[in-house]
C-alpha positions in Angstrom: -13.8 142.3 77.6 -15.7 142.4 74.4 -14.5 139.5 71.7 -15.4 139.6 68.2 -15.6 136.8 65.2 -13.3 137.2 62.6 -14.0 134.6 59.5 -10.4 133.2 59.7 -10.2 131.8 63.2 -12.6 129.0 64.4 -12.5 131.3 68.1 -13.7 134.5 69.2 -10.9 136.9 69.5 -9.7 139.7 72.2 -8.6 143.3 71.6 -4.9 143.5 73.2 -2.9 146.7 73.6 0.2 143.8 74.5 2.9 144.0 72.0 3.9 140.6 71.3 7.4 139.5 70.2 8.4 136.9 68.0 5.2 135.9 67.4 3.0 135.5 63.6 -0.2 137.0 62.7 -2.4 133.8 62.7 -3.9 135.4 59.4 -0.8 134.6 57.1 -0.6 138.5 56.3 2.9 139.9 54.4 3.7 140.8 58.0 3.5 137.5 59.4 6.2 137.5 61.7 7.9 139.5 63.8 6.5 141.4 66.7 2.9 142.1 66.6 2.3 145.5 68.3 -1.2 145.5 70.1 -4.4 143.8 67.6 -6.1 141.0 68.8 -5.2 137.5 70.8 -7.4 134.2 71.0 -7.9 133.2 74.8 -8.9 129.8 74.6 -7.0 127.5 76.2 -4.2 125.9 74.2 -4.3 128.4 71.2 -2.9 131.9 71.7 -3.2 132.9 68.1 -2.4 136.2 67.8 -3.7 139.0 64.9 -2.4 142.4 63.4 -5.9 144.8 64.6 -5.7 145.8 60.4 -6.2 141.9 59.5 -8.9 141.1 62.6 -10.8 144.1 61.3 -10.1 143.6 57.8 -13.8 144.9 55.9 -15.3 141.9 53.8 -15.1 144.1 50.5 -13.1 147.3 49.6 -12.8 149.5 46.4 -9.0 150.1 45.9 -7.4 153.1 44.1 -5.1 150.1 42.5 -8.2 148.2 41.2 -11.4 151.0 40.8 -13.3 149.4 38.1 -14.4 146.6 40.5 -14.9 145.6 43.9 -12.4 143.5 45.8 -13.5 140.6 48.4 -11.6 139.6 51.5 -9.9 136.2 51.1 -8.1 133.6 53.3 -6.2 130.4 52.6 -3.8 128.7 55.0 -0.2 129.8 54.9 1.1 131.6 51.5 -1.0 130.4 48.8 -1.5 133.6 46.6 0.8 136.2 45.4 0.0 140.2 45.4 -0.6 141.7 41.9 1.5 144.9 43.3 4.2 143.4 44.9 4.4 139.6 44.0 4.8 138.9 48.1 3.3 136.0 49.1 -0.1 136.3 51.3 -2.5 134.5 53.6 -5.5 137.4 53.9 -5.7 140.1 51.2 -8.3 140.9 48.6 -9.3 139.6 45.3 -11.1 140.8 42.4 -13.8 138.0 41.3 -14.2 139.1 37.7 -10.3 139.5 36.9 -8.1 137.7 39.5 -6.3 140.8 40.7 -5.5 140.1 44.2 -3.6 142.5 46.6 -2.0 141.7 50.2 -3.0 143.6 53.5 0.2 145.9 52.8 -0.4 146.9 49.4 -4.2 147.6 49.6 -3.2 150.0 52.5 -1.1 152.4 50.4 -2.9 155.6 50.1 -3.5 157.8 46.7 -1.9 159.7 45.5 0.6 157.1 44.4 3.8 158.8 44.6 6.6 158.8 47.1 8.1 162.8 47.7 11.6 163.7 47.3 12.5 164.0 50.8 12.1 160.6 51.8 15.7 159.3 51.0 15.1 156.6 48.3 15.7 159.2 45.4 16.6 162.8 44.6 14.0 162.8 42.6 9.5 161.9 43.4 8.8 158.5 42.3 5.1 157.8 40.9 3.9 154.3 41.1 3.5 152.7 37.5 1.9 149.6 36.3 2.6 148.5 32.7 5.3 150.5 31.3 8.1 148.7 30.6 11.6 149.9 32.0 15.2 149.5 31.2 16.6 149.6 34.6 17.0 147.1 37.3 15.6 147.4 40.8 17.9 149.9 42.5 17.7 147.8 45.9 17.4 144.0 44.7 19.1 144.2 41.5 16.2 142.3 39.4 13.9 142.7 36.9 11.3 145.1 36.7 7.6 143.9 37.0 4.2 144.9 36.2 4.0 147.2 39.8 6.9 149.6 40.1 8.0 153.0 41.5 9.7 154.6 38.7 11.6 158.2 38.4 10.4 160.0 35.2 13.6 162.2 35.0 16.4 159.6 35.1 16.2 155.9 35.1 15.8 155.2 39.1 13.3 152.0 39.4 12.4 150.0 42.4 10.1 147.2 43.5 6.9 147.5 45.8 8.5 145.2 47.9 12.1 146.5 47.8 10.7 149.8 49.6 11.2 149.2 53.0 15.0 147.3 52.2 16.3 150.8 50.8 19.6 151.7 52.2 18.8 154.8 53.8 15.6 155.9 55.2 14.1 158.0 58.0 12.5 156.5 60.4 9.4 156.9 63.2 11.8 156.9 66.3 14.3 159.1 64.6 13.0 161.5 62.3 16.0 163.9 62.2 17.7 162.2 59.8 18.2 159.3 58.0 19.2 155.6 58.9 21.8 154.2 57.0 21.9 150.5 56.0 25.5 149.1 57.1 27.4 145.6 56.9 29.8 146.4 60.1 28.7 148.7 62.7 31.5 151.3 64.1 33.3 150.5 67.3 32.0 153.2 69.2 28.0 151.7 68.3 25.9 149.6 70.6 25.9 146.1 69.7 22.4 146.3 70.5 19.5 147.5 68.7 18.5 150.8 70.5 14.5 149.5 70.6 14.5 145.5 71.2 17.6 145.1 73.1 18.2 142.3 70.4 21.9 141.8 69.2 23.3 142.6 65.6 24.0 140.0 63.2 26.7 141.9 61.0 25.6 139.9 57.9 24.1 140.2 54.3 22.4 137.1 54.2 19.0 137.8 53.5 17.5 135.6 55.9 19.7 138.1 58.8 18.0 140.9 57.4 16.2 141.5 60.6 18.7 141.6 62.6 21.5 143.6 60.3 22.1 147.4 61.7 20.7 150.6 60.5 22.5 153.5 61.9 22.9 156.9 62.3 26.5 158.2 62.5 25.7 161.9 63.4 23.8 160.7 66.6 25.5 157.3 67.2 21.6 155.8 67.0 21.2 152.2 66.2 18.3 150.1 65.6 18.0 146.5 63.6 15.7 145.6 60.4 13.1 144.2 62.0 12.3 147.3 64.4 12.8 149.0 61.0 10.6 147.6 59.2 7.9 147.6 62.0 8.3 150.2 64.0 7.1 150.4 67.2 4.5 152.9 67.9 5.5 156.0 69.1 2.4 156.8 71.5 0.2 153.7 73.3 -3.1 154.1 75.3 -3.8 151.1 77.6 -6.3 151.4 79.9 -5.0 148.3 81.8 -1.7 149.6 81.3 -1.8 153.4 83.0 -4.4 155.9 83.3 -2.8 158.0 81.0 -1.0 158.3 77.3 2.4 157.0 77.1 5.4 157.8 74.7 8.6 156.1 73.6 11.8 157.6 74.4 14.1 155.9 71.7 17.5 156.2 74.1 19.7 154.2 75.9 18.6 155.2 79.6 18.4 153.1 83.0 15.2 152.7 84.5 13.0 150.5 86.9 10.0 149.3 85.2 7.0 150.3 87.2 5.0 147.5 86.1 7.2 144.7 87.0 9.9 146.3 89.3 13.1 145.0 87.0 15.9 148.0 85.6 15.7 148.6 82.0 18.6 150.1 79.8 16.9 151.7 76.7 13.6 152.8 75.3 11.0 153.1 77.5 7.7 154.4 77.3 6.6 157.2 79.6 4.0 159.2 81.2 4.5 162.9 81.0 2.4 163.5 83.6 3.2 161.4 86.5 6.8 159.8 85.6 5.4 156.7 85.2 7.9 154.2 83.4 7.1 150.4 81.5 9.4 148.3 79.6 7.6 147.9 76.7 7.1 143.9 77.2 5.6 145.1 80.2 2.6 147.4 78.6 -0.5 145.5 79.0 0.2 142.7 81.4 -2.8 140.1 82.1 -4.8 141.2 84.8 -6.7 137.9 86.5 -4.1 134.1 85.5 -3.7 130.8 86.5 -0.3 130.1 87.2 1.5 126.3 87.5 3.1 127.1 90.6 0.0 127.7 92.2 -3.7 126.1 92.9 -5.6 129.6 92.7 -6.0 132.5 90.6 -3.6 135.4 90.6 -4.0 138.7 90.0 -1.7 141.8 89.2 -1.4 144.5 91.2 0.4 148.0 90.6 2.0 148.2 94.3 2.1 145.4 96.7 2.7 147.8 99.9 4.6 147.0 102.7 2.8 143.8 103.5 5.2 141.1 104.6 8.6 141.6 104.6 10.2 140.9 102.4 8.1 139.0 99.9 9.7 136.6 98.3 8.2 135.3 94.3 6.6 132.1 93.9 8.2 131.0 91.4 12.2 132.3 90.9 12.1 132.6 94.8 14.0 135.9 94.8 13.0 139.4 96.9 9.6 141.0 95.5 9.8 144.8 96.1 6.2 145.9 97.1 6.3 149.3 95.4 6.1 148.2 92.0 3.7 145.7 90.4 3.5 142.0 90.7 1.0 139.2 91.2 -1.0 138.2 94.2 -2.8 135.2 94.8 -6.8 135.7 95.5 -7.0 133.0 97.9 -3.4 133.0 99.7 -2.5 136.9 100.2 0.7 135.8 101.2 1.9 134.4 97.6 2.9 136.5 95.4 5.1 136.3 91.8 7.1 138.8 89.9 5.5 140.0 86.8 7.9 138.7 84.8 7.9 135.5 86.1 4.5 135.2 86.3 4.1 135.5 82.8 6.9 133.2 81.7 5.3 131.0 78.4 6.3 128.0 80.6 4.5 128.9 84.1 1.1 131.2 82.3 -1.5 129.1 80.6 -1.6 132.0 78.3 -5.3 132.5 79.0 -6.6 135.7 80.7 -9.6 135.4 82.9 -10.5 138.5 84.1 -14.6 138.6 84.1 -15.1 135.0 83.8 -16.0 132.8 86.5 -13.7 130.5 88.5 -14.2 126.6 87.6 -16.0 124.5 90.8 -13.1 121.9 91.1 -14.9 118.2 90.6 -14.2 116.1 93.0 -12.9 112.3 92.8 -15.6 110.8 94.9 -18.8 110.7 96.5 -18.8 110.1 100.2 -21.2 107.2 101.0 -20.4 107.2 104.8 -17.6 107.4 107.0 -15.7 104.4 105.7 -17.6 104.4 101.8 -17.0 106.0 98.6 -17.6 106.0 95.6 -14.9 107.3 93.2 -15.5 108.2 89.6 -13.1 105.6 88.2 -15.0 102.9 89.7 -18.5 101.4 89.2 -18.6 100.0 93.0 -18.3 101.1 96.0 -14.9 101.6 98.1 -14.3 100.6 101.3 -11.9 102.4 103.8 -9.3 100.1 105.9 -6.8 102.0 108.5 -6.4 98.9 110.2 -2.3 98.5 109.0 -2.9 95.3 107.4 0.0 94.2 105.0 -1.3 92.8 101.7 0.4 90.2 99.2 3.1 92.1 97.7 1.2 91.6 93.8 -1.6 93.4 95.2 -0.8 97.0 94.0 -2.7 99.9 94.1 -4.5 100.6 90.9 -3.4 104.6 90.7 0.4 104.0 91.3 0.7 100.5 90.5 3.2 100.0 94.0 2.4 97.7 96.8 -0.2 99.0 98.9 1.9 97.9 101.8 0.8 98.6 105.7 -0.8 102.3 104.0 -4.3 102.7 104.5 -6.6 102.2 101.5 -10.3 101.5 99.4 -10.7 98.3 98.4 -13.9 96.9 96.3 -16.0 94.2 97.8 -17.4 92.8 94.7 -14.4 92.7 92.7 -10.1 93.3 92.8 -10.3 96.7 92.9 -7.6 98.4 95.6 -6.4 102.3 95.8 -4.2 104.1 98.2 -5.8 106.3 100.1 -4.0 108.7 99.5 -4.6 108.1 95.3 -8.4 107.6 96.2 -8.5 112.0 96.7 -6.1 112.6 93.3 -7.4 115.5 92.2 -9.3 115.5 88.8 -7.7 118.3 87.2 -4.7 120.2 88.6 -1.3 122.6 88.0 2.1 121.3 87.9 5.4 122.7 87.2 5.6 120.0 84.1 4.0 122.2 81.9 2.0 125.7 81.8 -1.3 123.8 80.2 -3.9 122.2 83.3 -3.4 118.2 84.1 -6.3 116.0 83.9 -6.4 113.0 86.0 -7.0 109.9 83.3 -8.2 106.1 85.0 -8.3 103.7 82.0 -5.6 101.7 82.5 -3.0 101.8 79.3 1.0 101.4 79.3 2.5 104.9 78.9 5.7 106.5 79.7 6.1 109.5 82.0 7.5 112.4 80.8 9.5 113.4 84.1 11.0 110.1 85.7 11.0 108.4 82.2 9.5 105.3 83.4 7.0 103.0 81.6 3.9 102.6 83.7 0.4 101.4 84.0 -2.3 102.5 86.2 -3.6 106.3 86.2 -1.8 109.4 84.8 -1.7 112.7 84.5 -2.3 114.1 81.0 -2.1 117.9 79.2 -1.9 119.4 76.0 1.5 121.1 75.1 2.9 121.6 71.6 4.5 118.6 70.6 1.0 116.8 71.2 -0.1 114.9 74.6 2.1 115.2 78.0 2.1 112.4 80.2 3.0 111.7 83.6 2.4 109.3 86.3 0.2 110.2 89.4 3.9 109.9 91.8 5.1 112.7 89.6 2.5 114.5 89.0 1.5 114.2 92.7 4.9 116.6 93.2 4.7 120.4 93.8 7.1 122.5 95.0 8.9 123.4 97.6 9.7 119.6 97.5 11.2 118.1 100.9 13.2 114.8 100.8 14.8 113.3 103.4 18.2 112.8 101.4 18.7 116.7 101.4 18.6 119.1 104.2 17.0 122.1 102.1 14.0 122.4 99.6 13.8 121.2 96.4 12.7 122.9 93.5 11.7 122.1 89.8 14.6 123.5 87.5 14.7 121.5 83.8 13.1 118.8 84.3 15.0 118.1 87.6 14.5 118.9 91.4 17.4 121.6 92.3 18.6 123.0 95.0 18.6 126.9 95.3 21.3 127.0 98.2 23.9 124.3 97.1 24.9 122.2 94.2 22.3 119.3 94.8 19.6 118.1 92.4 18.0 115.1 91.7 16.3 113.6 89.1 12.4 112.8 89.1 13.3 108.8 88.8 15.7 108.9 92.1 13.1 111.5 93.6 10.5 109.4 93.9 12.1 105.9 95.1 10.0 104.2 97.3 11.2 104.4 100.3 10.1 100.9 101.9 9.6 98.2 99.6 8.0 94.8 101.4 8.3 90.7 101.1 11.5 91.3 98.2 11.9 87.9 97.1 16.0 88.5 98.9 14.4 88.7 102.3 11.1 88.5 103.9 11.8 91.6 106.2 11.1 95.3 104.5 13.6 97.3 102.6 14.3 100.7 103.5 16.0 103.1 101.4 19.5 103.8 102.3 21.0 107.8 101.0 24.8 106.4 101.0 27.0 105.8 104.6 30.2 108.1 104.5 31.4 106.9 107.1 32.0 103.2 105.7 35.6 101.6 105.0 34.0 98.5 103.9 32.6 96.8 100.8 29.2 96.2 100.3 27.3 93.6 97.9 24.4 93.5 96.3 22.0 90.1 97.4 20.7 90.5 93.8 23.6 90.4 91.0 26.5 90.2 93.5 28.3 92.7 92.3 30.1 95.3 94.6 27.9 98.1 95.8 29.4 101.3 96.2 28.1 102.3 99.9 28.4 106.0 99.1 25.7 105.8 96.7 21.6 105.4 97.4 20.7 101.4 98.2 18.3 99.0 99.8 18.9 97.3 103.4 17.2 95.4 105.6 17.6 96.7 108.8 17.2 93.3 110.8 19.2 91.6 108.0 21.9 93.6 106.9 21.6 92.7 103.2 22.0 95.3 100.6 20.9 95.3 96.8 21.6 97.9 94.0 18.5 100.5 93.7 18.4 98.8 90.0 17.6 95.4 91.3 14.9 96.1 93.4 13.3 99.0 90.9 13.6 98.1 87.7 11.9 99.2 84.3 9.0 97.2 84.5 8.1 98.0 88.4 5.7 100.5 87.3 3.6 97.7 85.5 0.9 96.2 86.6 1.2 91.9 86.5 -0.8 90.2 83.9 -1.9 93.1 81.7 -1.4 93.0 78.1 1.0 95.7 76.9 2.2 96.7 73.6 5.1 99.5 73.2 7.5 100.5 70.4 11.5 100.4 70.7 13.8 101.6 68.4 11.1 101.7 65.8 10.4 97.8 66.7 6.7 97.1 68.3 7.1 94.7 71.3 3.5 92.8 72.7 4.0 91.4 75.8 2.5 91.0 79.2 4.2 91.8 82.5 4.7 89.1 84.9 5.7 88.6 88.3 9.5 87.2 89.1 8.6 85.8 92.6 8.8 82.5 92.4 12.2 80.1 93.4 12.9 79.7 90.0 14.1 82.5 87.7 13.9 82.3 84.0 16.2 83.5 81.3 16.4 86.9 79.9 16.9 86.9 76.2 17.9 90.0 76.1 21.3 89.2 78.4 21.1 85.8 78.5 21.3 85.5 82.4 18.5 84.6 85.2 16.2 87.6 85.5 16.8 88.8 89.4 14.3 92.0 89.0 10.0 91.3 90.8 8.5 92.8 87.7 9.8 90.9 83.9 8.1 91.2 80.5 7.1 88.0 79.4 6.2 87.6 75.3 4.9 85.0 73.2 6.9 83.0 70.6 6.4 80.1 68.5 7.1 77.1 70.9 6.4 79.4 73.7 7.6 82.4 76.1 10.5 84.4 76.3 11.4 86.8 79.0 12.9 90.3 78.8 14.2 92.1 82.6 15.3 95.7 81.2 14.3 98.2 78.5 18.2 97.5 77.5 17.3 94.0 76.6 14.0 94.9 75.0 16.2 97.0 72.9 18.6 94.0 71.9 15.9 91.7 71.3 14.5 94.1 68.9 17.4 94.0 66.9 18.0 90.6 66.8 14.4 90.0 65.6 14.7 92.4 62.5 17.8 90.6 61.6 15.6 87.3 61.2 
């Protein structure tokens, strides 16, 4: 597809026939937001900028009908920074004459000569010229205000009104209705839609001017209804998208049910159609991406306009409902058997929002060189790694240097020339992967640095996961960014999948959240018993009361816990996983809470005996402590709770 520069956007930009809703022109135009209806798109990763086509093709210098004795030269500053000569609207891109400062927006320098609106179009009885300079003794007739340089004025009675009032008149004819005019109302009738007839969108029965988009304009002699915003930018009545359909297609402003034949879903009103073959589109659905990455998925997908029979039934990807193969959906190019709704496919939170038909598909890196049978050499290490299957059960402060948990009897690489140690397992972490987290790519970061994940909420060490979403940098640690879906855990009898931030259940009630997901389920050599703990879902079948070895405190036995199961003992999940688990002993850390910056270093709790927290003033029982330095010495923290406390008691001093 052939991109072009434009000298407002540091990317090359895309045509699009796609009409996008409630998004801004990235040039700042008059227009800015709204829906833009086809123009041009950025496709680098990340940006998604979108353009009205008249501001992408915008022609470095014009001579305007408003302004002939000189040229005009395209400008562009950042937001609203100038104001239109014409219509004293506040613009981004327009023109500007060098020699005498008149400037005009993208809107104004459109308007063709002759100046002069006809009497048939429903502002006045009467034709209005545009005027510049004569003074007036009427009031807009819309907005009420003063009279400025730029007006539309009657010259047989004293009708005035602004450049900019023009599209707010009460009564208008419109594009999508041209038999008569649309009516500007406060309350819409009770036999009306409550819908706008084009966008679906709901009215707001207000006069607030910042509702203005979404108050009603209505015809009462054939009940039609549309809001301000479809008013004032109307969609186009005819659309030619090659990617779309082979062939023109028109709008039919009605209220009608209809199955999209891009995406397979039933629509209730305005569709666009093919004369010629019955073909019917939402119009969301005009346009759709033809080659995506998708975050439920490692491969590329690609649209299709029928599926076939194929299997039966295809089920989507991602909402994991029934795919009917007669209309179009996505497909993956690797996996035939995967396949995603349109609509779903091209959710904002599961597309990238990059199309990649014509470009070639990235060679995935990967996260070592194999040396020989038992030797690597992985990319976040200068040595080389050895392999060892041999079940041997390390010190419990030896942790893997990927997930920062005991490396346990688990195969794994260790370094012979210095401490380094990785899971097997995290030795082939992919470099760069999907997750259902966010719609951006991961990257697989090494350099060691606290951080907190953004799914189980837990501070961390060790390597992470990292992407680029719109409040800044996503984190997550490689256990949950290691998840994909379905997700199988033993504590459920059915798959888990990712709903908000959670793993959910699509046949019952049950969910769980990323932090009780991903418990370990064996954790060896506690300092409360020398045998393993295993991780116990709750006993339903118990009469009894349980304690915890840790804090003994009761311990409900219907809840998740640790046992030993040559033992007996049982200890809260909380005493054996604590805040600080995820940290790797002896490394310098520095974190902010509650606006209080906290250096410490994490230490290990092991030993017979315990020392004080200051946060709760009792004997830390949790493996993993902070330990910070004070004048005269160290103080110990056990919990994020009491790293809170001892915040506040230090900005009291």
């Amino acid at each position: 597809m052939e991109e072009i520069e434009i000298p407002f956007h540091e990317h090359l930009v895309r045509p699009t026939t796609r009409f996008l809703f409630g998004r801004s022109c990235g040039a700042y135009c008059t227009n800015h937001f709204g829906t833009v209806y086809g123009g041009y798109r950025c496709n680098e990763p990340g940006c998604d900028k979108v353009f009205h086509k008249e501001c992408a093709e915008a022609l470095p210098e014009i001579i305007n009908s408003f302004h002939p004795e000189h040229p005009l030269e395209l400008i562009h500053k950042v937001w609203y920074s100038n104001a239109c000569s014409l219509c004293q609207q506040k613009f981004g891109i327009g023109y500007r004459c060098s020699i005498c400062y008149f400037q005009i927006d993208m809107k104004c320098a459109r308007i063709p000569p002759p100046l002069v609106i006809s009497e048939n179009s429903c502002l006045h009885e009467h034709p209005l010229k545009l005027s510049h300079g004569e003074p007036s003794d009427s009031n807009c007739a819309v907005c009420g205000s003063t009279i400025g340089d730029y007006y539309y004025r009657c010259h047989q009675c004293k009708f005035a009104i602004h450049l900019r009032c023009v599209d707010d008149a009460p009564e208008a004819y419109h594009t999508s209705h041209p038999e008569h005019p649309l009516k500007s109302i406060s309350y819409l009738p009770d036999y009306a839609d409550i819908k706008c007839l084009l966008c679906g969108d709901e009215f707001e029965e207000s006069d607030a001017w910042y509702m203005k988009n979404k108050k009603p304009h209505h015809c009462d002699v054939c009940n039609f209804s549309i809001c301000g915003g479809c008013k004032r930018k109307p969609p186009p009545v005819c659309v030619v998208s090659s990617t779309t359909h082979e062939h023109q297609l028109h709008l039919v402003p009605r209220r009608m049910d209809f199955t999209c034949n891009a995406c397979g879903t039933l629509g209730d009103r305005s569709p666009y159609f093919c004369l010629q073959c019955n073909f019917m589109i939402h119009r969301e659905c005009i346009d759709l991406p033809r080659v995506i990455n998708i975050n439920r998925h490692d491969h590329r997908i690609s649209y299709s306009r029928r599926l076939g029979h194929g299997e039966s039934p295809w089920k989507c990807g991602v909402c994991r409902k029934k795919v009917d193969g007669f209309y179009g959906a996505y497909v993956s190019s690797k996996v035939p058997s995967f396949v995603v709704h349109s609509r779903c496919a091209t959710r904002r939170d599961v597309w990238d929002m990059v199309e990649l038909e014509g470009m070639p598909e990235e060679e995935e890196i990967p996260p070592f060189e194999v040396v020989d049978d038992t030797t690597i050499r992985h990319f976040s290490h200068d040595h080389n790694l050895h392999l060892n299957k041999d079940g041997e059960i390390l010190h419990e402060n030896i942790v893997c240097e990927a997930c920062v948990f005991q490396i346990g009897s688990e195969s794994f690489y260790s370094c012979g020339e210095c401490n380094f140690i990785l899971h097997e397992k995290c030795a082939n972490l992919p470099r760069k992967k999907r997750h259902v987290g966010n719609n951006q790519p991961f990257t697989l970061e090494t350099v060691s640095c606290l951080q907190k994940c953004y799914l189980c909420d837990k501070r961390f060490s060790g390597f992470r996961y990292e992407s680029n979403w719109s409040f800044g940098t996503l984190t997550l640690d490689v256990r949950c960014g290691s998840i994909s879906e379905p997700f199988v855990h033993e504590s459920h009898p059915h798959p888990l999948y990712y709903v908000s931030n959670k793993l959910s259940c699509d046949e019952c009630v049950f969910s769980l959240e990323f932090k009780e997901a991903l418990l370990p389920k064996k954790v060896t050599r506690n300092r409360y018993d020398d045998h393993p703990l295993f991780l116990s879902y709750g006993e339903s079948n118990v009469n009894g009361e349980y304690w915890c070895e840790a804090c003994e405190a009761k311990l409900d036995p219907k809840e998740w816990f640790y046992t030993c199961n040559d033992c007996g003992i049982t200890l809260h999940v909380p005493c054996v996983v604590g805040d600080f688990s995820y940290i790797k002993h002896g490394i310098e850390v520095t974190y902010e809470e509650e606006g209080c910056f906290v250096e410490a270093c994490s230490a290990s709790n092991t030993s017979i005996c315990r020392p004080f927290c200051v946060g709760c003033a009792s004997r830390c029982m949790l493996p993993s402590i902070l330990k910070i330095s004070m004048s005269g010495g160290f103080v110990y923290l056990c919990s994020i709770k009491c790293s809170i406390k001892h915040c506040s008691r230090f900005e009291e001093m």
